[in-house]
C-alpha positions in Angstrom: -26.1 -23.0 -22.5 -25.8 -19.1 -21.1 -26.4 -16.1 -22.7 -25.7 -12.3 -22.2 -24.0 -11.7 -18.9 -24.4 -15.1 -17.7 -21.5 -16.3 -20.2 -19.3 -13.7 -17.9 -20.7 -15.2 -14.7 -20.5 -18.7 -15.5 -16.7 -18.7 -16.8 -16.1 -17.5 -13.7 -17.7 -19.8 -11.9 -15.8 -22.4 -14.0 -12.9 -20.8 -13.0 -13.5 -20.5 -9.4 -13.9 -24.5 -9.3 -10.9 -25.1 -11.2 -9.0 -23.3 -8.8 -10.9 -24.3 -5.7 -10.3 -28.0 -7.3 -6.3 -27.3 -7.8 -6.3 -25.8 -3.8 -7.9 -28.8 -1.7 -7.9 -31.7 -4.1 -4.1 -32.3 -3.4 -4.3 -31.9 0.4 -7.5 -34.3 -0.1 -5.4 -36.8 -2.3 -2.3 -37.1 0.3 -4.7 -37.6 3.2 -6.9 -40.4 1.7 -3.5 -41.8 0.3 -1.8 -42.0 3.8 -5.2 -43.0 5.7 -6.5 -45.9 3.1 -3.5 -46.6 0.7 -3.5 -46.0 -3.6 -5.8 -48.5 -5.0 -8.6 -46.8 -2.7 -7.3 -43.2 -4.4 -7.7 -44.8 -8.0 -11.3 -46.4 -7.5 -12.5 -43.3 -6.0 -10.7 -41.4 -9.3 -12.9 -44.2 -11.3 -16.1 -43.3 -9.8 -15.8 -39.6 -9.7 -15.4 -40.5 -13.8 -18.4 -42.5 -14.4 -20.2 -39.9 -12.0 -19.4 -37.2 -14.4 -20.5 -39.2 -17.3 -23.9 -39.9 -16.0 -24.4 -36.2 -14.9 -23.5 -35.8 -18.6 -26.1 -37.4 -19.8 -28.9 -35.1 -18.3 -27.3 -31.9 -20.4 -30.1 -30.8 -23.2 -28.2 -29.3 -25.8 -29.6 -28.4 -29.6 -28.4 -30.9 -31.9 -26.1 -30.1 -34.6 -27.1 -30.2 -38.3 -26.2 -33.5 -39.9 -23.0 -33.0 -42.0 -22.0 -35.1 -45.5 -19.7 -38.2 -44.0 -15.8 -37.1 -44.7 -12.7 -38.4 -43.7 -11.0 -37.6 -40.7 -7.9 -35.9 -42.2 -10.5 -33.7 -44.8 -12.5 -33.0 -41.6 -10.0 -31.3 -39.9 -8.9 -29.5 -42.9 -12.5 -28.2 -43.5 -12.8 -26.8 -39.6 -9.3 -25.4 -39.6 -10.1 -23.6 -42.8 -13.1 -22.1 -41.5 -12.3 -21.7 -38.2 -9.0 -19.1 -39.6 -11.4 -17.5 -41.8 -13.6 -16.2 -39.5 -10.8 -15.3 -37.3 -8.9 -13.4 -40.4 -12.2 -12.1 -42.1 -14.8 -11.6 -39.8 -13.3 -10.9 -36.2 -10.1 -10.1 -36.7 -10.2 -8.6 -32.8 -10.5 -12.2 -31.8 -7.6 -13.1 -33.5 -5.5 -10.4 -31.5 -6.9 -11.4 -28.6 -5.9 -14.7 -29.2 -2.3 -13.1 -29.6 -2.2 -11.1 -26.1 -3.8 -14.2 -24.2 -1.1 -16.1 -25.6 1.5 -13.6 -24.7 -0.1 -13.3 -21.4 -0.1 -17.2 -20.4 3.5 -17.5 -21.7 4.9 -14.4 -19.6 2.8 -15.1 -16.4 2.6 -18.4 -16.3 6.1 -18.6 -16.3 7.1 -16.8 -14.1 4.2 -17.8 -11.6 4.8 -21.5 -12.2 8.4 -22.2 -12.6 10.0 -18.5 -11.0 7.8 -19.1 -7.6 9.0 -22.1 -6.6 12.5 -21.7 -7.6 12.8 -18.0 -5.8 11.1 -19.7 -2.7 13.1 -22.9 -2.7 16.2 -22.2 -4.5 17.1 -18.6 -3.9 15.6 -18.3 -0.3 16.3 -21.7 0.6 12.7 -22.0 2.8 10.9 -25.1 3.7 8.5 -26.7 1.7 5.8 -26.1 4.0 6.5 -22.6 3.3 5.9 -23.2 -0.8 2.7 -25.1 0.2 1.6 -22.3 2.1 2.5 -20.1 -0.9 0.6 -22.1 -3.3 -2.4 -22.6 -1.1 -2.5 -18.5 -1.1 -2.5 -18.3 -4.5 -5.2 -20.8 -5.3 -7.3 -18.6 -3.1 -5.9 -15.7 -4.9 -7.4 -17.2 -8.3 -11.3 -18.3 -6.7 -10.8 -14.3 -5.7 -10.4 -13.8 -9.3 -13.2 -15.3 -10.3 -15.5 -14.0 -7.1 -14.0 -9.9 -8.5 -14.9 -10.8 -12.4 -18.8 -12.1 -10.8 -19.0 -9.0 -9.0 -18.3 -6.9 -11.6 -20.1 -8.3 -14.6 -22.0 -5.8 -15.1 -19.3 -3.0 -15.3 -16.2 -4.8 -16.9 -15.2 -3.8 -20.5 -13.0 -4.7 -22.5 -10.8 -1.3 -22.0 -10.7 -2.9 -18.8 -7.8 -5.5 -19.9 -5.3 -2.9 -20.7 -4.6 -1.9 -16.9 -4.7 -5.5 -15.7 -1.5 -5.9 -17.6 -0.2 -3.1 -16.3 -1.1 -4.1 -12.5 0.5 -7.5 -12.7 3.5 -5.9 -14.5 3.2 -3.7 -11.8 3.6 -6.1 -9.4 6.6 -8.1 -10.6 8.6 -4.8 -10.5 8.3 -4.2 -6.7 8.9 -8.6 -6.6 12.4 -8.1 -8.2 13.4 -5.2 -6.6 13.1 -7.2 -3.2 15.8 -8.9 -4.5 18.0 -5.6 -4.5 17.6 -4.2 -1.4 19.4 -5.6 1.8 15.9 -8.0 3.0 16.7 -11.0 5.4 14.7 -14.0 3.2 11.5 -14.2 5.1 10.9 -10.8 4.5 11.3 -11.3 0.8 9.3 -14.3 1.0 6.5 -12.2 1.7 7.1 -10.0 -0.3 6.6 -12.0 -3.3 3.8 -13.7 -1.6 1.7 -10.9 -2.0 2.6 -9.4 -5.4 2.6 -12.9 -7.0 -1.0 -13.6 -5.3 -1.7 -9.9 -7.1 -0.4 -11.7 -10.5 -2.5 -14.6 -9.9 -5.3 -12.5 -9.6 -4.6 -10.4 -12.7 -4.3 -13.5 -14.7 -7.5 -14.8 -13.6 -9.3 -11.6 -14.4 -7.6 -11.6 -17.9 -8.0 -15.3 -18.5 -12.2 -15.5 -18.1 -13.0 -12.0 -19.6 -11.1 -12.7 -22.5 -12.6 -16.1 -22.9 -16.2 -14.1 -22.1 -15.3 -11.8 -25.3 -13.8 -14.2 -27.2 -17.5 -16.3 -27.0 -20.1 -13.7 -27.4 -18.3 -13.0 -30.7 -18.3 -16.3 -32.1 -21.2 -17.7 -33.5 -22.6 -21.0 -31.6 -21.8 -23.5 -35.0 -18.5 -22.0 -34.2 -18.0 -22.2 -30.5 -16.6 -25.2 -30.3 -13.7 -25.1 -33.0 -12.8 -21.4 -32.0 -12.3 -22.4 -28.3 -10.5 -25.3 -28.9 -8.2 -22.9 -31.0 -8.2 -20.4 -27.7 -7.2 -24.1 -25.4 -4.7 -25.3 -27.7 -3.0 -21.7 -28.4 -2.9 -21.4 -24.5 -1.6 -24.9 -23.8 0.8 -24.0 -26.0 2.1 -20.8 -24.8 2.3 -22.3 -21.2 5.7 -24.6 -21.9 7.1 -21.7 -24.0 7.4 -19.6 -20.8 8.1 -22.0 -19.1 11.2 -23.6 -21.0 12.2 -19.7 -21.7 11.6 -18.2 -17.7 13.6 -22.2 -16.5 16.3 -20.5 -19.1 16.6 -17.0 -17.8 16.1 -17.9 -13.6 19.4 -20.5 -14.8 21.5 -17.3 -16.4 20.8 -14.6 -14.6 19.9 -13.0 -11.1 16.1 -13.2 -10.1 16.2 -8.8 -10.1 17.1 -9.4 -14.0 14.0 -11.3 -15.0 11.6 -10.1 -12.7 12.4 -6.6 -13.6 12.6 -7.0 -17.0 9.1 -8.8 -17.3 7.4 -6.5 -15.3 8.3 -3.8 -18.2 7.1 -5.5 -20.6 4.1 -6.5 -19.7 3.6 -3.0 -18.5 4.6 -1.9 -22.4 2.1 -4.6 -23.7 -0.7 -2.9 -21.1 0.2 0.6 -22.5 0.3 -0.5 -26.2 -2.7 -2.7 -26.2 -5.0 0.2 -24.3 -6.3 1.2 -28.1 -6.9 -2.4 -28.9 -9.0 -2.9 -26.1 -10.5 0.7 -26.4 -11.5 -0.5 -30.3 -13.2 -3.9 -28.9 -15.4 -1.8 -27.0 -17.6 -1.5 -29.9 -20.2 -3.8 -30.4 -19.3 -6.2 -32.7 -20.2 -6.5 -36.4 -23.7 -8.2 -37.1 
């Protein structure tokens, strides 16, 4: 439905709901559940449902060419096939994109979603009102995201990437050297407050200009079977971190993953800067 740098801007509006959506639904969801009970929750979930199917119903999109009937199982066959030949043949940047993406929702994610609460929690042993407040920040962090990646749409390239992995690798070395100097825990609390809101933001920067480049080189019949290759590659990446970071924060002192991760996502930054320095050309016709 967009075009040009209105793919940019409306990813990131996407995004910006998403997150806004994951900040004040929750708080929403507790206080209707406390002042009218469940079953009001759940017919209130069913509506929003059917709402979203009639607004649905007024998008205008081009229909798709009519396709010989198949089978199911052949179907899927046919789309994977073509769907890895483009991505092999024909844009074999998207494919490595694909790759850092992945590596980029598997090391951030886990360490944002299962190292946060555990170093807050666990380690620090601080309230859970303090981990709400934590969470609540780095939604905002994320709409910020999205709001920085609208402002700049005009300027961001795709050599841009390369020192947004370095900033958030940036900012999980200063996070686990908190944890080896002599800080009471409030003061380490915010500490990683801030430099894990600085890695939310990163990510949501990455995330929705990747997912910009990633569709103004795919063709539209393609779209749809190419992002559902992006979804289903990110999805998942995200339980890989997270079974691997539940693994090291179990084994080792927080300093010794943070540290750790924060180097190598500075490395990938550093190593990928050609990559992203070669996607700056415009793609092939």
């Amino acid at each position: 439905m967009l075009a040009g740098q209105n793919v940019l801007r409306g990813n990131a509006m996407v995004s910006q709901m998403q997150a806004a959506a994951s900040l004040v639904t929750p708080f929403l969801g507790s206080l209707f559940y406390t002042a009218f009970g469940l079953r009001p929750v759940f017919y209130g979930a069913v509506a929003c449902f059917f709402l979203t199917a009639l607004l649905e119903c007024f998008l205008r999109l081009p229909r798709p060419a009519s396709a010989p009937r198949t089978g199911l199982a052949a179907l899927l066959r046919q789309d994977f096939a073509v769907t890895l030949r483009f991505l092999r043949r024909e844009q074999p940047a998207i494919l490595g994109l694909l790759g850092l993406s992945a590596l980029a929702s598997m090391l951030i994610a886990g360490a944002l979603v299962v190292g946060f609460p555990y170093l807050v929690r666990t380690v620090l042993g601080l309230s859970a009102r303090h981990y709400g407040a934590a969470e609540s920040a780095m939604g905002v962090a994320a709409i910020l995201g999205g709001a920085l990646v609208t402002l700049l749409a005009g300027r961001l390239r795709p050599r841009h990437l390369a020192p947004v992995f370095v900033l958030v690798g940036l900012c999980l070395l200063p996070a686990g050297a908190a944890f080896l100097l002599p800080l009471g825990a409030l003061a380490r609390y915010w500490v990683l407050l801030v430099l894990f809101c600085g890695c939310q933001l990163g990510c949501s920067v990455f995330s929705i200009y990747a997912a910009t480049l990633i569709q103004s080189r795919t063709p539209a019949a393609l779209m749809g079977k190419v992002m559902s290759c992006v979804f289903t590659l990110a999805m998942c990446a995200q339980p890989l971190g997270q079974v691997l970071y539940g693994a090291l924060f179990d084994r080792l002192a927080p300093q010794w993953v943070l540290l750790p991760s924060g180097l190598l996502l500075c490395a990938v930054g550093l190593f990928s800067a050609g990559f992203f320095r070669r996607m700056d050309a415009p793609p092939a016709s």
